[in-house]
Each structure stands twice: as structure tokens, then as C-alpha cells.
VOPA-203213 format. One line per 3 residues: number of its first residue (from 1); their letters; for each residue x, y, z of N, C-alpha, C, O. Coordinates in nm, 2 decimals. Example, Ala and Ser with C-alpha at 12.3 -4.5 7.8 and 13.67 -1.06 7.14 Angstrom:
residues 2
1> AS> 1.32/-0.57/0.78/1.23/-0.45/0.78/1.32/-0.33/0.78/1.42/-0.33/0.85 ~ 1.28/-0.22/0.71/1.37/-0.11/0.71/1.29/0.00/0.79/1.34/0.11/0.80
end
This chain:
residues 96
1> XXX> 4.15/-6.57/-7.34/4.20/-6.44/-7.38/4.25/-6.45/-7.52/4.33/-6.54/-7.56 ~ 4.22/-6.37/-7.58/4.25/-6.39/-7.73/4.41/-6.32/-7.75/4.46/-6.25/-7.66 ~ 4.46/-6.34/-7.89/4.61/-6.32/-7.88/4.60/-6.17/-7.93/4.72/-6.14/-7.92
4> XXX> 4.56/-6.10/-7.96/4.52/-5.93/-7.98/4.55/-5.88/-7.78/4.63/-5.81/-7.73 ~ 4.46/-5.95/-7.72/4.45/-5.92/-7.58/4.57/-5.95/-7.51/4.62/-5.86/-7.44 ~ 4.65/-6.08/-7.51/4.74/-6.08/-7.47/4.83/-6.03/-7.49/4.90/-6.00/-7.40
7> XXX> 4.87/-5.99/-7.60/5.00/-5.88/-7.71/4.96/-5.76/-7.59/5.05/-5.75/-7.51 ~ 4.84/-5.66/-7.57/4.82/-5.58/-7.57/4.84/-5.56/-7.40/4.88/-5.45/-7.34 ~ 4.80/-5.72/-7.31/4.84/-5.73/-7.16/4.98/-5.64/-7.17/5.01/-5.52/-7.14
10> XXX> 5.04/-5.78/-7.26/5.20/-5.77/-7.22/5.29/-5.66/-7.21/5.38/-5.64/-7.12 ~ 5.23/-5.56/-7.38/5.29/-5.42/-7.38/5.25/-5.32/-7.25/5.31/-5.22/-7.21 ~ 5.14/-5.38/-7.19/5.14/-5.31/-7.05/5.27/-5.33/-6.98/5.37/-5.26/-6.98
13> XXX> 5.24/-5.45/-6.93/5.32/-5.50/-6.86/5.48/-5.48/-6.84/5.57/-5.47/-6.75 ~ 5.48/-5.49/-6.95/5.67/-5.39/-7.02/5.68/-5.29/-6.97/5.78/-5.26/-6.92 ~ 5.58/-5.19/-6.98/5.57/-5.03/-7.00/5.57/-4.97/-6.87/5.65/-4.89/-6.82
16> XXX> 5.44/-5.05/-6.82/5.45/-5.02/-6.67/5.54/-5.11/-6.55/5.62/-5.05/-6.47 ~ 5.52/-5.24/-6.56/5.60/-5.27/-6.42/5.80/-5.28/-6.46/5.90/-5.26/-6.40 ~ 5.75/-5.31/-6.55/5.93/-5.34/-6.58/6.03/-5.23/-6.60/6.14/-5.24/-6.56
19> XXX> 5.97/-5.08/-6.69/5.99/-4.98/-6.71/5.97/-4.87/-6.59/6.06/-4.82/-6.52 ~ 5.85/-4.85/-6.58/5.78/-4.76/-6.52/5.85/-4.77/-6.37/5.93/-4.69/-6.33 ~ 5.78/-4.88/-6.31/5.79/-4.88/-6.16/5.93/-4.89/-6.16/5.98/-4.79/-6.10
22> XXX> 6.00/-4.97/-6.21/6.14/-5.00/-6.14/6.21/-4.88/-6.19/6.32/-4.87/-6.13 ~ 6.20/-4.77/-6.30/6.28/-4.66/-6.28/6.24/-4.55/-6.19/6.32/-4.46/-6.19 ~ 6.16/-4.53/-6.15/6.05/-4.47/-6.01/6.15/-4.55/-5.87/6.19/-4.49/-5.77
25> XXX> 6.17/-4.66/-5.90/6.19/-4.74/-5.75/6.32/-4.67/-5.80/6.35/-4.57/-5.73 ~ 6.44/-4.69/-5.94/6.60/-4.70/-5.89/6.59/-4.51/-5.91/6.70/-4.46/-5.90 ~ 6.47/-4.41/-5.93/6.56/-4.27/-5.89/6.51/-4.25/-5.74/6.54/-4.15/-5.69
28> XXX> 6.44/-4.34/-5.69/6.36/-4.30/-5.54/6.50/-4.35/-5.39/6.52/-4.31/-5.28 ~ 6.59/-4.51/-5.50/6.66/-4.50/-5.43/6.78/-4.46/-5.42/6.86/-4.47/-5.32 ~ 6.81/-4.38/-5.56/6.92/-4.30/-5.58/6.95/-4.14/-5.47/7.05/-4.08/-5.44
31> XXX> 6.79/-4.13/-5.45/6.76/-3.98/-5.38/6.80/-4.02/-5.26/6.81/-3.93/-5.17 ~ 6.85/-4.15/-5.21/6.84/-4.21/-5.05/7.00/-4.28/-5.01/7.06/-4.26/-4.90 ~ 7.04/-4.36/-5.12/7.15/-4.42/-5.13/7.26/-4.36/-5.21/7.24/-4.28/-5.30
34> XXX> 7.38/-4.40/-5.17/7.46/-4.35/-5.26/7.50/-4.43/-5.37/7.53/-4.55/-5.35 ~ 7.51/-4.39/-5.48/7.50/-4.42/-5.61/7.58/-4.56/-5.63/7.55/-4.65/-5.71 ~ 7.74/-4.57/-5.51/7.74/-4.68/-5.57/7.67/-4.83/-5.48/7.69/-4.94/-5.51
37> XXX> 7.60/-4.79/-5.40/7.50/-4.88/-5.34/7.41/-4.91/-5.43/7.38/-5.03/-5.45 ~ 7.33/-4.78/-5.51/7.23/-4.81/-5.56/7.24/-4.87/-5.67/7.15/-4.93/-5.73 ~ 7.37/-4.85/-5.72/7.37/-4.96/-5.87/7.37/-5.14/-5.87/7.38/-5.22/-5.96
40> XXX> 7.38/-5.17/-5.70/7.35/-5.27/-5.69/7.18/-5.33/-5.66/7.15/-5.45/-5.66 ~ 7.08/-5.24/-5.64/6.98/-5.24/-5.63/6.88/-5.27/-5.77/6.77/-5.33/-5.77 ~ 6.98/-5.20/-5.87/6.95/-5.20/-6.01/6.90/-5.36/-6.04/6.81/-5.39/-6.11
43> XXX> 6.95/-5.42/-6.00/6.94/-5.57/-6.02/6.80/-5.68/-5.96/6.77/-5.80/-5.99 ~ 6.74/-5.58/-5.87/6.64/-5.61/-5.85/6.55/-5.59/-5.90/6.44/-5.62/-5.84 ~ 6.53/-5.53/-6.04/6.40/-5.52/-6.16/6.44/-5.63/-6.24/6.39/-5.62/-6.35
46> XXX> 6.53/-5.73/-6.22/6.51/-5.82/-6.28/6.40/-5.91/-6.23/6.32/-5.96/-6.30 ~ 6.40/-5.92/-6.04/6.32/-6.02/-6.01/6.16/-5.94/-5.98/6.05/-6.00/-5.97 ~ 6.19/-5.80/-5.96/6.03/-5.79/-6.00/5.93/-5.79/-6.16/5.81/-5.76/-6.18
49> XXX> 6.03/-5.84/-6.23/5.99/-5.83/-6.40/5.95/-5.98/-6.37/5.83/-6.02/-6.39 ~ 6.05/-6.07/-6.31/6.02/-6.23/-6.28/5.89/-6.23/-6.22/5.79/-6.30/-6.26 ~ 5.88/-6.15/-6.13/5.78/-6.24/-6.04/5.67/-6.13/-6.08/5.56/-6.15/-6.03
52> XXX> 5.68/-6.03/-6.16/5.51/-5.93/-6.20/5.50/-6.04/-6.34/5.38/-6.07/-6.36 ~ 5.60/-6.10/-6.44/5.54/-6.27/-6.53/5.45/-6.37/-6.49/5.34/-6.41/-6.53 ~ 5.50/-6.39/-6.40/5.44/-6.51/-6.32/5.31/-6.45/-6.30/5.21/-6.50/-6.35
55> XXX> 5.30/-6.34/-6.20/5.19/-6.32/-6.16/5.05/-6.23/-6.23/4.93/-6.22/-6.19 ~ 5.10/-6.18/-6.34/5.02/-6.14/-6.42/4.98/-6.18/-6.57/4.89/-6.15/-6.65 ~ 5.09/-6.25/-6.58/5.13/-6.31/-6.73/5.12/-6.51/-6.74/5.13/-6.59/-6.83
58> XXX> 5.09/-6.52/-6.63/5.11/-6.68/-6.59/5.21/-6.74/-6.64/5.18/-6.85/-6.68 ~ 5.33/-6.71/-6.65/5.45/-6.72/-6.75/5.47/-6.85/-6.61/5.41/-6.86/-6.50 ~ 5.59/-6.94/-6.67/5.63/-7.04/-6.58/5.73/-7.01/-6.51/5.82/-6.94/-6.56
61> XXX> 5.74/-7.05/-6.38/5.84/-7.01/-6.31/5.94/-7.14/-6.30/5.89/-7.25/-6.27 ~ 6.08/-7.14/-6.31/6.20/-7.26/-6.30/6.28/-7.27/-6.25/6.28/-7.16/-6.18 ~ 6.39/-7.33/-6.21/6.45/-7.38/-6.11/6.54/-7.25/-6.14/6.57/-7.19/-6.04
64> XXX> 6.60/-7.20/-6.29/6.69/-7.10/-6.30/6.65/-6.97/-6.24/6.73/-6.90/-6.17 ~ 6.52/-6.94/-6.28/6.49/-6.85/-6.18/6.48/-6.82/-6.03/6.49/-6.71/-5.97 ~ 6.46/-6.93/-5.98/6.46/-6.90/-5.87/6.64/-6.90/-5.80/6.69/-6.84/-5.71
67> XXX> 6.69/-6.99/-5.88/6.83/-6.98/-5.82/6.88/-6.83/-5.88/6.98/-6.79/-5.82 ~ 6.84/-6.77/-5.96/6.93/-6.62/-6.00/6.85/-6.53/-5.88/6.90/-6.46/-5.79 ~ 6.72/-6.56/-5.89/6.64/-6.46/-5.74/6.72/-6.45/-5.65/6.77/-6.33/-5.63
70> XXX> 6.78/-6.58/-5.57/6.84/-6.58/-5.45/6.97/-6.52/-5.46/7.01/-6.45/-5.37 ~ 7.06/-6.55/-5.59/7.18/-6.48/-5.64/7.19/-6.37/-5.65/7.30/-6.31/-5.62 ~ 7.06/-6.27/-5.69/7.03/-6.12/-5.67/7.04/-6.07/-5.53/7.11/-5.98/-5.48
73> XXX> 6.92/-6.19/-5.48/6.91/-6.08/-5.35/7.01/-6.10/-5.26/7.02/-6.02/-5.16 ~ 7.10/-6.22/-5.29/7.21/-6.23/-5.18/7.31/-6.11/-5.26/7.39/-6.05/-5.19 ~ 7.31/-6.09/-5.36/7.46/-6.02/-5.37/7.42/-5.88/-5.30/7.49/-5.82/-5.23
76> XXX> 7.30/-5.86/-5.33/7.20/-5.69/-5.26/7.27/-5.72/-5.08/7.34/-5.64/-5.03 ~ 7.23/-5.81/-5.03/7.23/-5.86/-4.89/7.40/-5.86/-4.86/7.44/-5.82/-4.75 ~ 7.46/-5.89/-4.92/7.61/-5.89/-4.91/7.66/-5.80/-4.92/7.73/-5.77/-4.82
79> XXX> 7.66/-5.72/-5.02/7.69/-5.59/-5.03/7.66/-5.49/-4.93/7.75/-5.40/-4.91 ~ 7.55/-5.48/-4.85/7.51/-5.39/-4.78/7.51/-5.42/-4.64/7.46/-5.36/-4.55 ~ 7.58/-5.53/-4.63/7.64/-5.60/-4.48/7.72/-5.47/-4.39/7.84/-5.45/-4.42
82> XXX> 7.68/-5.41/-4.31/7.79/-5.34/-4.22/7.93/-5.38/-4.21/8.03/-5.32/-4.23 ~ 7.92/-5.52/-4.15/8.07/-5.51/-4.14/8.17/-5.53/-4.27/8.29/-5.55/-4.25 ~ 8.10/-5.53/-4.42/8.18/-5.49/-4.56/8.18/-5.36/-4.55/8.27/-5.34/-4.62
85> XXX> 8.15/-5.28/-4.52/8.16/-5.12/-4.52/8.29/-5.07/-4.41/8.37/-4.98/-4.42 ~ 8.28/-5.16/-4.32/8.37/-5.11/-4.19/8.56/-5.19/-4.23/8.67/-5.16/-4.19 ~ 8.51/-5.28/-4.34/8.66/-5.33/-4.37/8.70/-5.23/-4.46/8.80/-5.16/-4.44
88> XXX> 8.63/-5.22/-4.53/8.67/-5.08/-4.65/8.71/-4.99/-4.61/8.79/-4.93/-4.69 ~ 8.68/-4.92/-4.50/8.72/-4.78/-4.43/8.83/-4.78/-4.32/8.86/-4.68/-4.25 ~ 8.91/-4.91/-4.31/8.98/-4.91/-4.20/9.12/-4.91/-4.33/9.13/-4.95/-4.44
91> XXX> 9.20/-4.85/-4.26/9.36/-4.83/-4.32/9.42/-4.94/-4.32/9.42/-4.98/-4.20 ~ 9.48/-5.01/-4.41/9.57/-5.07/-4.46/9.70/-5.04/-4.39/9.75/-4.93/-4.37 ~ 9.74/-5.18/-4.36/9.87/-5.18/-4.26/10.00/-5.21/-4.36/10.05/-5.32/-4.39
94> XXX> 10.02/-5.10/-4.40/10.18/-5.10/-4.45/10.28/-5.18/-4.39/10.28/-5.17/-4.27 ~ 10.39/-5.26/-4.44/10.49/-5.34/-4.35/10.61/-5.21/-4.37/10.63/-5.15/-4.48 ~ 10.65/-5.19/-4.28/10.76/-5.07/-4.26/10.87/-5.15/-4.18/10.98/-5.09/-4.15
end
């Protein structure tokens, strides 16, 4: 692939998966979640930008990436735990 061709992949690639799709995915889940859920979701066009590299760009994949992957999707996974939503909503026990 000559370097004309790959410049020209790449600016796809920008345009559409990293741009495109993922602000399609964060107003599709804005229309569903509430906003401050969804600004945690925001953080997952990082690892589909990671992993549409890898896969269309043959870019290398490394140990830091995969450990921020798991750091994304766990904070997504944590945050949206039921029983974090049920601590938040229960009243604080004043000492009287």
C-alpha cells in the first residue's frame, strides 16, 4: 500500500469510525440514558478507536492498551452496578 493510500485509509478512518460512529453511538445513548450515565460511556470511543487501529490499520496492540481497555470497561461496569445506584438513593443517617 503506498503512503498516498495509507494517509488517505487513515483520514477515513478518523472521519468515520472514531468520529462518525462513536458520536451516532454517544447521541443514540444519550436518547436512552441519562446524561450523567452517559458521560461515562463517552469513554468507550477510546477503545473502539483502539481496537478499529488494530483492525483496519494494523497498528500494534500493547500491554498499555489493553490494561486502559479493562480500566474503561471496568469503570463503565462499576458505575452502572445496581447496587451503586441503591446506595446513592438511600438517606443518610444523621446522628441526633
Amino acid at each position: 500500500m503506498g503512503g498516498i493510500a495509507l494517509v488517505e485509509l487513515s483520514v477515513l478512518y478518523l472521519g468515520i469510525l472514531s468520529s462518525l460512529v462513536t458520536s451516532f453511538m454517544s447521541n443514540y445513548a444519550l436518547s436512552v440514558l441519562e446524561a450523567a450515565k452517559m458521560s461515562v460511556f463517552s469513554h468507550v470511543a477510546t477503545l473502539i478507536t483502539i481496537v478499529a487501529g488494530v483492525l483496519f490499520l494494523h497498528e500494534s496492540l500493547s500491554y498499555y492498551h489493553v490494561i486502559g481497555g479493562i480500566a474503561i470497561l471496568g469503570g463503565v461496569i462499576v458505575t452502572n452496578l445496581p447496587s451503586a445506584r441503591k446506595a446513592k438513593k438511600r438517606p443518610s443517617r444523621s446522628a441526633s
